[in-house]
Structure formats: C-alpha cells, structure tokens
N, C-alpha and C positions, 0 to 999 in steps of 0.2 A: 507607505512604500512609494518610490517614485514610479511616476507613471503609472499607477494603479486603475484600473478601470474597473469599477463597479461591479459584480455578479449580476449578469441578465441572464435570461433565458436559454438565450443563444450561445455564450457562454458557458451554461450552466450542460446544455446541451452536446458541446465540443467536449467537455470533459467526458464527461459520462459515456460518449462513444468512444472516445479514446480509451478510458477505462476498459471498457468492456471490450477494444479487440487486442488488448495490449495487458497478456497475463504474469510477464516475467518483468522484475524489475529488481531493484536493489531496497533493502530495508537497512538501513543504518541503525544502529541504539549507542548507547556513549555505556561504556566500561573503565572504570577508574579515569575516568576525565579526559577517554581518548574514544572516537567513534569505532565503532565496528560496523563494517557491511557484509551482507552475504545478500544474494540471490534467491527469490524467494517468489513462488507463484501465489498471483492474487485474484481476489472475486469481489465483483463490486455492486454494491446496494446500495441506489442512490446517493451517490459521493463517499460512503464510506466503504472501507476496500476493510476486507477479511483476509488473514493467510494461517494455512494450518500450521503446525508444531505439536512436536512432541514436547509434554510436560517436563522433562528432564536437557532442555536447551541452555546452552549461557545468555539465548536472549530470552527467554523466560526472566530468567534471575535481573538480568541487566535491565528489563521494562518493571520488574518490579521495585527496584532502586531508584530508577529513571523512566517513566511515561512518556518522555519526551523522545518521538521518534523522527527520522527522516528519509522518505522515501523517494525512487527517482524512476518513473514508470513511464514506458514510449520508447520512439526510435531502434527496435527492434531487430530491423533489417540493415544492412548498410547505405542507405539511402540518410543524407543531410537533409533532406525534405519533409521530413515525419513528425507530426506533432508528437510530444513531451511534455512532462511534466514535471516539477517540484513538490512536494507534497511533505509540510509539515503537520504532523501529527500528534495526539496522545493516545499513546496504545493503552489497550487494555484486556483481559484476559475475559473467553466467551468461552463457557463450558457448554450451552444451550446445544443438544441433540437434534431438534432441532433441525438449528445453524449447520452444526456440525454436518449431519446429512444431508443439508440443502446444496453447502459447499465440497461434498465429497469429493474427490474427481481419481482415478485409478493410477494418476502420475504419482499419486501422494503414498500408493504401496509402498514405494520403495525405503520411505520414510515411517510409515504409520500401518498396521494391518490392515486398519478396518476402521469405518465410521464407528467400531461399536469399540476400539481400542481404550483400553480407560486411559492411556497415556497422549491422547488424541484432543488434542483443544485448538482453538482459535485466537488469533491473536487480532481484537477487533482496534482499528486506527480511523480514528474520528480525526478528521482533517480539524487545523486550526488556519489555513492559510495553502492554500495551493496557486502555483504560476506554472500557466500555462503558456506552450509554444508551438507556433504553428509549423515551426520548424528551425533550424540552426539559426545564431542569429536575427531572429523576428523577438520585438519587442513583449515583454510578457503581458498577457491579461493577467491579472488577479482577484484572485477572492480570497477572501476572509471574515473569519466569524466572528 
C-alpha cells in the first residue's frame, strides 16, 4: 500500500484507544457480489473487534458464503477532526459463552434476550489490514498482517 508505515507501538496503541471509545460503526459483508452495510455496535480485544447477532441474520448467511468483511469505525460525532478507521477483515462465527457474556451489553436487548439466548452469537473479525486516521484528510498509517 502506498504510503504504508509499519505497525509500532504507538500505532498499535492509536487504534486500540480509538477502538475502544468508538463502539458504532458500519460492518459491510458482500451478498450476491454486491456489499451490504448496516450499523452495528462493537467490542474490542486487542485489535480484534467482536459484534453480537442473532443467528437468524442475512449477515450470518452472507459471512458464511463470504468471510470477507469490511468495517468502518470512528468519527462518531460531527466533528472532521476524529480519528477513523478502515478495517478489513475475516469474520467468523464465536459461539464461546464466554465471549458472549464478556461482551454482553443491555443495548443488545433490543435485539437478543439475553447472554444466555441460544440465537445469541458473536460475530468475531480478525483484521487482515487496518488504515488509520487521525482525522479527515490525514494520510493513513497502516498495518497489516
């Protein structure tokens, strides 16, 4: 990638806080060879981000077709100043109880009962490549695996 700089620390560190105060973002999956996005709250474990679902979703079906995801997390506020991110990924399905009650959170009622719901899974997305910004227009850092 042009302009790539390396994963450091510091780096590695910008994401991770940015992660972690930035929970809404968009999850892309591809459906018949065309993307789909929806909004979707996330939790993050050292660079890998988790988002719940119910097991009866079209992105369920669509990651199991396609692993291949794309995520777009930051900028929250109206503010052009707000570090962001790119974040390509490979999803994959986490049933781990766990997981699952680690990342509970009572937003997710509205979608799911209950940590102990059997239709209650995790959709876990291991980055392959994330570009980070420090805000509109700032050139990106990158990493990749």
């Amino acid at each position: 990638m042009k302009g790539a700089i390396t994963m450091s620390e510091s780096l590695k560190k910008k994401i991770n806080d940015m992660f972690n105060h930035h929970k809404i973002g968009t999850l892309a999956t591809i459906k018949g060879n065309r993307p789909y996005s929806r909004f979707m709250i996330f939790f993050n474990e050292n660079l890998t981000l988790y988002t719940a679902t119910n097991q009866h979703t079209h992105k369920t079906e669509d990651i199991k077709e396609n692993p291949h995801v794309h995520i777009l997390l930051g900028m929250e506020n109206v503010s052009w100043n707000e570090p962001y991110a790119e974040i390509e990924a490979e999803a994959s399905i986490e049933e781990s109880q766990e997981l699952k009650n680690k990342f509970w959170d009572d937003k997710l009622s509205e979608w799911i009962k209950s940590p102990d719901d059997p239709e209650y899974l995790l959709l876990k997305l291991s980055p392959t490549a994330i570009r980070y910004y420090e805000k509109a227009g700032s050139e990106a850092e990158v990493w990749s695996e």
